[in-house]
C-alpha positions as CSV (number, residue, x, y, z in Angstrom):
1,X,120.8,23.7,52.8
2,X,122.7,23.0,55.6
3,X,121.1,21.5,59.0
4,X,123.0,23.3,61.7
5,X,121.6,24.7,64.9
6,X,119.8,27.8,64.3
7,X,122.1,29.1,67.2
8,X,125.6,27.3,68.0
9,X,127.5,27.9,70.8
10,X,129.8,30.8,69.3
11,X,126.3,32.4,68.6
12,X,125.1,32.0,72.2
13,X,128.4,33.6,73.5
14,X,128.3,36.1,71.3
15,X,125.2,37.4,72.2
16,X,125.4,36.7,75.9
17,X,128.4,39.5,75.7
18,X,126.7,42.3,73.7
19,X,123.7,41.5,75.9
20,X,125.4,42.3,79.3
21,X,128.1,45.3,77.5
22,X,126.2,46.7,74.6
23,X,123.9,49.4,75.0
24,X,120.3,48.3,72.8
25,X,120.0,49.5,69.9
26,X,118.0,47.5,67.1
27,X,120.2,44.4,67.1
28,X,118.4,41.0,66.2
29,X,119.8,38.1,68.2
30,X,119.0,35.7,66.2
31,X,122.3,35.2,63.8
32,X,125.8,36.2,64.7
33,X,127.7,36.5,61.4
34,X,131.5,35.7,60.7
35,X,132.1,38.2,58.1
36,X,132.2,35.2,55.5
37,X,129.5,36.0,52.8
38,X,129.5,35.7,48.9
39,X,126.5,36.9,46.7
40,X,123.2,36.6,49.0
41,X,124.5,34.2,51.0
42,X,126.1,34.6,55.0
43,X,127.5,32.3,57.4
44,X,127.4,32.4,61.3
45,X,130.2,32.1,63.3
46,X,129.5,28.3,64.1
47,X,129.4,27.8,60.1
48,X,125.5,27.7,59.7
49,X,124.7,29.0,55.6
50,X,121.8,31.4,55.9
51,X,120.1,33.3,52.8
52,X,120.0,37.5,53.4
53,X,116.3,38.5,52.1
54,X,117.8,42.1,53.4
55,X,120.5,42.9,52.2
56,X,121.8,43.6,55.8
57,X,120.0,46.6,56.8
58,X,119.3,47.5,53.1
59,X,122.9,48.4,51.8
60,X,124.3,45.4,50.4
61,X,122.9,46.1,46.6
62,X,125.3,44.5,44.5
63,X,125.3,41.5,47.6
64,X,128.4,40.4,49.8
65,X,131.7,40.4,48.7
66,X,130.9,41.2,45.2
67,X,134.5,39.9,43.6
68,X,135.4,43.3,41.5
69,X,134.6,45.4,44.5
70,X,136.9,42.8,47.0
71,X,139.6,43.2,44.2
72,X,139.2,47.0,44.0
73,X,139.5,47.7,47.5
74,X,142.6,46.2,48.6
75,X,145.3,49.0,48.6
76,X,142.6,51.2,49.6
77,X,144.0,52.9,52.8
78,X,142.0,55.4,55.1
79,X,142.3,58.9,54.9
80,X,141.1,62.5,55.3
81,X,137.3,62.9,54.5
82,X,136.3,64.7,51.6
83,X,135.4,68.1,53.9
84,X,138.9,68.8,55.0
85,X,140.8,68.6,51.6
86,X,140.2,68.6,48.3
87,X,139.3,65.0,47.5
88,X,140.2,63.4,44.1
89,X,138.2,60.4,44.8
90,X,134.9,62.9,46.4
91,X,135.3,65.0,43.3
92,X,135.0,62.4,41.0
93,X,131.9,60.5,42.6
94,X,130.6,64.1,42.6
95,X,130.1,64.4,39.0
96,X,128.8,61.0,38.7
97,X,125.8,61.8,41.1
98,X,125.5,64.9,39.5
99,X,125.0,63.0,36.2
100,X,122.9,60.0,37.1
101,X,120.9,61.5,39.8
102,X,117.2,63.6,38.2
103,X,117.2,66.9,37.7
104,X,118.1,69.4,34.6
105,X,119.6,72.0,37.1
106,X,123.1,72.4,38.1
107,X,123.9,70.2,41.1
108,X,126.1,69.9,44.1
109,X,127.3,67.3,46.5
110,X,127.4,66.9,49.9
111,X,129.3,64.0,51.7
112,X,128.2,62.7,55.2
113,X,128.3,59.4,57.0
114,X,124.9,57.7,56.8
115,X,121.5,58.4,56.0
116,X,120.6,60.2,59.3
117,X,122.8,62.5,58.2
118,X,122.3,63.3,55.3
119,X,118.9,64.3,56.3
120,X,120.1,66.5,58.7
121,X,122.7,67.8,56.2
122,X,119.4,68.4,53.6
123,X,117.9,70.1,56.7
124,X,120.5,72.6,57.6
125,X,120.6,73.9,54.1
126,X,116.9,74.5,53.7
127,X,117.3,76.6,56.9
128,X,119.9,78.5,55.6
129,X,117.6,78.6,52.4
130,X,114.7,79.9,54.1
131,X,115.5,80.9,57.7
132,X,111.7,83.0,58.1
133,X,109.9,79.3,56.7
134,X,110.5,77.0,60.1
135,X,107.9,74.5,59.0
136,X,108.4,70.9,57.3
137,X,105.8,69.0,55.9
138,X,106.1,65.3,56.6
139,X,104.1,61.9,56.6
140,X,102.4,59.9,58.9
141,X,104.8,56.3,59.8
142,X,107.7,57.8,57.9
143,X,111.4,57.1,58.3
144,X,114.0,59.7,58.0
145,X,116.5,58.2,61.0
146,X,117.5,59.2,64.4
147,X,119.4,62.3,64.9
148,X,117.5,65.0,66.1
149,X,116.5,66.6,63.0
150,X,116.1,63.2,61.1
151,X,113.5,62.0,64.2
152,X,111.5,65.3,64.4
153,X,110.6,64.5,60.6
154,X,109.7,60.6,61.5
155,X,106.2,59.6,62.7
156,X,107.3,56.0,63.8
157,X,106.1,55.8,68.2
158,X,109.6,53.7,68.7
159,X,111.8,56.2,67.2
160,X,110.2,59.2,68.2
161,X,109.0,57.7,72.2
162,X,110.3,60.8,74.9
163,X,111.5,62.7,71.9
164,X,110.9,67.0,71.7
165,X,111.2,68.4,68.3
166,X,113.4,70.7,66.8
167,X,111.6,72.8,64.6
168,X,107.8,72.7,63.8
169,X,105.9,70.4,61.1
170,X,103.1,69.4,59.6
171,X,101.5,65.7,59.5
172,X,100.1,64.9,56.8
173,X,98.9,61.7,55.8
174,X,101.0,59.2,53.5
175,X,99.1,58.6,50.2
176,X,99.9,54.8,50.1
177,X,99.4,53.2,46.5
178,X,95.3,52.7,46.2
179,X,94.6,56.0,47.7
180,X,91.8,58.4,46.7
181,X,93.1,61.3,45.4
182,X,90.0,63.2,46.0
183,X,90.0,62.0,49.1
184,X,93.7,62.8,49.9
185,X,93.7,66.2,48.5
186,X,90.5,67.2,50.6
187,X,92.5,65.8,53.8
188,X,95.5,67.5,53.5
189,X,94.1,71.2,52.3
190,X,92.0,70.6,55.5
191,X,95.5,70.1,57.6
192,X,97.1,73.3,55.8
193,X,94.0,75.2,56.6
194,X,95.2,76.6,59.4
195,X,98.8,77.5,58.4
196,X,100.3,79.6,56.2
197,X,101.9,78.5,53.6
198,X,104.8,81.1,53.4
199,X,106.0,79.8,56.4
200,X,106.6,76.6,55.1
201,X,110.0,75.9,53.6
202,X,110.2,72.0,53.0
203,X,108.6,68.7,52.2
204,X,110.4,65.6,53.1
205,X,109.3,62.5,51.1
206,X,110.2,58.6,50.9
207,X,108.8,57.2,47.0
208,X,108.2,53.9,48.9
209,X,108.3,54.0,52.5
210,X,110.6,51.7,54.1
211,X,110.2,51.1,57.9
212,X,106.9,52.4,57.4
213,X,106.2,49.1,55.9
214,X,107.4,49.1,52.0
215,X,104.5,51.4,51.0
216,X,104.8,52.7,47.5
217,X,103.0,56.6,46.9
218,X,100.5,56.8,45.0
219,X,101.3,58.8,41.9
220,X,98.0,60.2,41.2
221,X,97.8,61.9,44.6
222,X,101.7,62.8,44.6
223,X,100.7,64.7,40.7
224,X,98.0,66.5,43.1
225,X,99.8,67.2,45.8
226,X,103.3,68.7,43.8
227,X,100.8,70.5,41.4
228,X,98.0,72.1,44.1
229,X,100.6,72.5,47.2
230,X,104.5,72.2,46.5
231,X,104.9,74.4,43.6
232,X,102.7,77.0,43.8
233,X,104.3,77.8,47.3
234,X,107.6,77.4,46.7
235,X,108.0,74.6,49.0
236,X,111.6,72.7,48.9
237,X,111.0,68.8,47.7
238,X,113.4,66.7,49.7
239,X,113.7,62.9,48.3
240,X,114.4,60.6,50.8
241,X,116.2,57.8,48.9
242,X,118.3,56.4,51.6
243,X,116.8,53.1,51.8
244,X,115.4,53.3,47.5
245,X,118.3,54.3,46.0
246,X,120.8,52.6,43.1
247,X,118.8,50.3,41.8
248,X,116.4,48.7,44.4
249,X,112.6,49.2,43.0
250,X,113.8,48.8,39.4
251,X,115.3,52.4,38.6
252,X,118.1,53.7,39.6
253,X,116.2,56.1,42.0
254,X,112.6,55.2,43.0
255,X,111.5,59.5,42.2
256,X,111.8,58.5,38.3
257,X,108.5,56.8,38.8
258,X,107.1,60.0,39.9
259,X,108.6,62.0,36.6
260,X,110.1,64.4,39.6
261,X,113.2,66.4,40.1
262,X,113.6,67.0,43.8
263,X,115.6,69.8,45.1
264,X,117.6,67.3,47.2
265,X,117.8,63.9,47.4
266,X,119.5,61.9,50.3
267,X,121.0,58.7,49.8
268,X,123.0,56.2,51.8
269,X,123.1,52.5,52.1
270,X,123.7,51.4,48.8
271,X,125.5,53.6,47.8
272,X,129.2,52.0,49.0
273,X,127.5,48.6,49.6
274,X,128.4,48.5,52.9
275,X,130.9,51.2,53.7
276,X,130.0,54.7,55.8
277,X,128.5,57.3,53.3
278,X,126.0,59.5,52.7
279,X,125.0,61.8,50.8
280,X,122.5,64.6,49.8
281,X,122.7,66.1,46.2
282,X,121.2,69.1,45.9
283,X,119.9,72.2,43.2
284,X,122.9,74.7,43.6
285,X,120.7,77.2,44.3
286,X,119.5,75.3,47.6
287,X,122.6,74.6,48.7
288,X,124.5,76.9,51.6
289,X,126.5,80.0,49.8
290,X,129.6,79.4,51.3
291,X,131.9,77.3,53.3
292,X,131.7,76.4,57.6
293,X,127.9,76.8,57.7
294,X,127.9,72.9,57.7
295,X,130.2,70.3,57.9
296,X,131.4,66.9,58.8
297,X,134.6,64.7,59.7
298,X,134.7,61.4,58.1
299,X,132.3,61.8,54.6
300,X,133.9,61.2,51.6
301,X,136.7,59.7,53.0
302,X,138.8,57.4,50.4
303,X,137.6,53.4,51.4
304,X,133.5,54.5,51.4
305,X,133.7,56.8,48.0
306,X,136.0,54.0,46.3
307,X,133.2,51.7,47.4
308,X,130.4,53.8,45.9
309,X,132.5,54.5,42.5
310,X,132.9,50.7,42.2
311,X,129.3,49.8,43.2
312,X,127.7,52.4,41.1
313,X,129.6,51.2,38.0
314,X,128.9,47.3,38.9
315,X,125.1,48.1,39.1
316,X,125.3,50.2,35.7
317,X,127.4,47.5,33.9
318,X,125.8,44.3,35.0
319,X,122.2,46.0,34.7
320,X,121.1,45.3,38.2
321,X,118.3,47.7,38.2
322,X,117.0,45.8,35.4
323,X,118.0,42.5,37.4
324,X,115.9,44.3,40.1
325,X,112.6,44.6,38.3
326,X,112.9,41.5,37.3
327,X,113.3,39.3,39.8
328,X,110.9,41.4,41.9
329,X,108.2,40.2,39.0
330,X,109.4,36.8,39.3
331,X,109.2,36.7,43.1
332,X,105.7,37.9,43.1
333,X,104.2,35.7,40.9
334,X,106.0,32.4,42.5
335,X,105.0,33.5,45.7
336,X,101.3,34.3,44.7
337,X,101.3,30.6,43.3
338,X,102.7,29.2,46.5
339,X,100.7,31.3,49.2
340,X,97.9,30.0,46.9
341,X,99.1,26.3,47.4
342,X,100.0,25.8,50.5
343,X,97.1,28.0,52.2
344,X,93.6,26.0,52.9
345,X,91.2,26.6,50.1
346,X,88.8,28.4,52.3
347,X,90.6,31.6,50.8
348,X,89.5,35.3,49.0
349,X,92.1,36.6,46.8
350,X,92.5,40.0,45.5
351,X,94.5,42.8,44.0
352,X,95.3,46.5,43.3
353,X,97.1,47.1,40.5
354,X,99.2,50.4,40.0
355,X,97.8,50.6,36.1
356,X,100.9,53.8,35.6
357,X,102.8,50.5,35.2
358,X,103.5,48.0,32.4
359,X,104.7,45.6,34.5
360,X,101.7,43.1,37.0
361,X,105.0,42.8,39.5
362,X,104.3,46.5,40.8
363,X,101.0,45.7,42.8
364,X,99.8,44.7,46.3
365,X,97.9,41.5,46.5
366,X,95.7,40.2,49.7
367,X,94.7,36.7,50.2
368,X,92.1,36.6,53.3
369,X,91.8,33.0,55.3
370,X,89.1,33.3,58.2
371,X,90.0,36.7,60.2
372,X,93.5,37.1,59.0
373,X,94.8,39.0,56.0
374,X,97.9,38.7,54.2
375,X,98.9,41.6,51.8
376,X,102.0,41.5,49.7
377,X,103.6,43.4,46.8
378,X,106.1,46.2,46.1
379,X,108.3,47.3,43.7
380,X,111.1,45.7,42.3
381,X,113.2,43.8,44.5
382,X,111.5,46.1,47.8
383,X,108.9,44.4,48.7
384,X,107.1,43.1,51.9
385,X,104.4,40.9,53.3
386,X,102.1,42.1,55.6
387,X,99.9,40.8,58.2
388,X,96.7,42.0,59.6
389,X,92.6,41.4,60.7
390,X,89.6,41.9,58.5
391,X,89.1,45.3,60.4
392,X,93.1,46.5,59.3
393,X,94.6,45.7,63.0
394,X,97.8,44.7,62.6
395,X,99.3,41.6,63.8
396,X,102.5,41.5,65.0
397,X,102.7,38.2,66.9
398,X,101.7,36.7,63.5
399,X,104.6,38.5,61.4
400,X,107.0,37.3,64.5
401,X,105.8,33.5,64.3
402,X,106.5,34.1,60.4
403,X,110.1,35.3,60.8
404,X,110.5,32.4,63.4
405,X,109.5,29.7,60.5
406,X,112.0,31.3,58.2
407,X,114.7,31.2,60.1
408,X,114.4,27.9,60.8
409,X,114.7,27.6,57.2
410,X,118.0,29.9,57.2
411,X,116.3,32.5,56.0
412,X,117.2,36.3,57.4
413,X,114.2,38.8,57.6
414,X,113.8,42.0,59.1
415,X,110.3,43.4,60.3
416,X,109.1,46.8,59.1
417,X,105.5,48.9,59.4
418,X,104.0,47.5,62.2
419,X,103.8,44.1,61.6
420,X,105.2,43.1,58.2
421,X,108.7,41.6,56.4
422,X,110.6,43.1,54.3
423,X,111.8,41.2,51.2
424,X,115.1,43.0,50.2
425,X,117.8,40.7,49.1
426,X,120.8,41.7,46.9
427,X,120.2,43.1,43.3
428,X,122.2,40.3,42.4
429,X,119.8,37.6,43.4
430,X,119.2,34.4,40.6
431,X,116.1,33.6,39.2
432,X,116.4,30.5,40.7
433,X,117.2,32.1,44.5
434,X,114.3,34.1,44.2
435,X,112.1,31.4,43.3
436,X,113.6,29.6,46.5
437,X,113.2,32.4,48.6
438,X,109.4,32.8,47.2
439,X,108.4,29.1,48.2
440,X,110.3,29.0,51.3
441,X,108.6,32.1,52.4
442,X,105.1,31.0,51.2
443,X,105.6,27.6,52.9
444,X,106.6,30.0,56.5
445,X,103.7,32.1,56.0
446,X,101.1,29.2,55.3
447,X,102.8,27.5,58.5
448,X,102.4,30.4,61.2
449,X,98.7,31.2,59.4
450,X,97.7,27.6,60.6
451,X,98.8,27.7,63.9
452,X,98.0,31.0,64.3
């Protein structure tokens, strides 16, 4: 690796500009990039190598500069979006969502430009749907982005701070992998108690929460709750596969898990590897019956669907869903060795594994050293590391000081929950980067644990 400054001089500029100009937003300041990546790898403006363990913000699935999609797009010009014209390019990404997306029932597509918006998008058609049923069920810390709609359905205090809502829900609480069902079910009848359920037209859930912390759903409560709640009623089930989708947790989309077929599933990220799109598919019959009831300017346009035809084949053809599972196996158990090694011995290990699965990758693991606890796990190649006390507080200063020893290492994280990483690099991502990444990362976490 190389032995740069963390943060040359271009970098300092850089961010000494969109410091004083740029309005803040979620911007890190801790890397400036050039736009010259390959694989999992990035470089800063002043040349420094750094590893992505995020795949930027979660979209770069088939990793930087991937060279079939570079070649692809080069005489791809800008043009109308899909929803002014008919799109040849829309049309035929259409019918390959259609196809690879669950769900026996006829489907449509609608194009957007990001994930925010295609949760608005799956929001204006269930109100077309079921205009006398206001209320959505949603989940405590989930993530469904920042337009209006999107934030009235997310339960994160930074997101949702000075914030009304636009329509009414219900808060239930997430049943995070490990979770008594029993105890679930009795909690969230108790909730509903009080509401009536014909006035309740959707339920808006993430398989694996993402900025909620990487927190898979438990599928014995999620049988309950579909079986005893959602169906019986009627209710809309809106995936939220934004951040999950094409490939990341080992499937193609992180519902097949679950064995469900949701009645709309948004997706971005991923999806063009980069470029601006999004997307719900939805059950025909859920969809709006006819045109100018909802719309939008740029989706589907020509660069971003070329993008997702090309990314979608490259992650069929070279398996990286497969790729995913298994280097999410591999990076558990090299990291489990390493925390192991490099932590004192005064330690308590444990685990909880998901027994639905065949594979010992798809469980959370907590090693406890004096008052702190650090859990760690996920599915597939979305996983994260978490940080807390022996009473559950989280500790945030403690994931920062972690982040801090990784980058000095080159190593790009982002935060997520309340005070864990998120391990989320390309699908692409060698056995022997991912055993990398699993040591350096150990080595960081043992470092800020002992001067903690």
């Amino acid at each position: 690796m190389p032995k740069e400054p963390v943060l040359g001089p271009k970098s300092r500029k850089v961010i000494a500009l969109a410091k004083k100009y740029c309005a803040p937003t979620t911007q890190d300041f801790s890397f400036v990039p050039s736009g010259i990546a390959e694989g999992c790898w990035v470089w800063s403006i002043d040349g420094e190598k750094c590893f992505d363990s995020s795949s930027g913000p979660g979209v770069f699935n088939i990793g930087h500069n991937h060279p079939k999609l570079v070649e692809a797009m080069r005489d791809v010009m800008p043009g109308f979006g899909a929803n002014e014209y008919a799109n040849p390019w829309f049309s035929k990404l259409s019918k390959k969502l259609c196809e690879i997306t669950p769900g026996s029932f006829e489907k449509v597509v609608f194009p957007c430009s990001s994930g925010g918006e295609a949760v608005e998008a799956a929001i204006r058609a269930v109100e077309l749907l079921a205009p006398t049923r206001p209320y959505f069920i949603h989940f405590e810390k989930a993530f469904h982005g920042r337009p209006k709609g999107a934030r009235t359905l997310t339960n994160r205090l930074h997101a949702n701070r000075g914030s009304r809502p636009a329509f009414p829900t219900i808060l239930l609480p997430f049943p995070e992998l490990g979770t008594d069902s029993k105890n679930f079910m009795t909690d969230v009848k108790s909730r509903l108690r009080n509401h009536n359920a014909n006035k309740i037209s959707a339920v808006i859930w993430e398989p694996i929460q993402g900025e909620g912390g990487i927190r898979p759903t438990d599928p014995r409560c999620w049988k309950k709750f579909l079986k005893e709640i959602i169906y019986p009623n009627a209710i809309v089930l809106i995936a939220d596969e934004v951040q999950t989708g094409f490939g990341r947790t080992g499937k193609m989309f992180a519902c097949e898990y679950y064995g469900v077929e949701p009645d709309i599933i948004c997706l971005a990220k991923g999806i063009a590897n980069g470029e601006h799109l999004g997307v719900i598919v939805m059950n025909k019959k859920v969809c709006w019956p006819e045109g100018g009831l909802y719309s939008n300017t740029w989706g589907g346009d020509p660069r971003s669907v070329k993008s997702a035809l090309v990314a979608i084949d490259i992650i069929e053809k070279e398996k990286l869903a497969k790729n995913a599972e298994e280097m999410g196996e591999i990076f558990h158990n090299s990291f489990t060795r390493n925390i192991l090694k490099f932590l004192p011995r005064d330690y308590i290990a444990e685990g909880i594994l998901w027994d639905n699965y065949s594979s010992d990758s798809r469980r959370f693991d907590r090693v406890t050293w004096g008052k702190i606890v650090v859990d760690f796990g996920g599915i597939g190649l979305m996983r994260r590391i978490q940080f807390e006390d022996k009473n559950d507080n989280p500790l945030p200063e403690l994931r920062n000081r972690v982040r801090e020893e990784a980058r000095r290492r080159h190593i790009l994280l982002l935060s997520c929950g309340d005070s864990a990483i998120r391990v989320m690099p390309p699908l692409v991502v060698s056995e022997e980067e991912i055993k990398w990444l699993a040591k350096e990362l150990a080595e960081s976490v043992a470092t800020a644990v002992k001067n903690f």
